[in-house]
C-alpha positions in Angstrom: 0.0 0.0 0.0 1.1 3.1 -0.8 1.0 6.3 1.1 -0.7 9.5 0.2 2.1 11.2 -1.2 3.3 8.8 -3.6 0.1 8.3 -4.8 -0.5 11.6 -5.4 2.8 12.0 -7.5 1.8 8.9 -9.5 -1.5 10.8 -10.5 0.1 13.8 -11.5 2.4 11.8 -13.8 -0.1 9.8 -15.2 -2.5 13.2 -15.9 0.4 15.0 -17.6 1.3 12.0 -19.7 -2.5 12.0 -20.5 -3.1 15.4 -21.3 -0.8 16.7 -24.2 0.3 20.1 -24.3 -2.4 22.8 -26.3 -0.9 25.9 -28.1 
């Protein structure tokens, strides 16, 4: 189990990876 933190770093990975950058 992981804690909150990591977690929360994971997400943001996973939502930049998901989310392309828009110019």
């Amino acid at each position: 189990m992981k804690d909150q933190l990591g977690i929360d770093m994971e997400n943001k990975k996973v939502h930049q990876n998901a989310v392309p950058p828009i110019e």
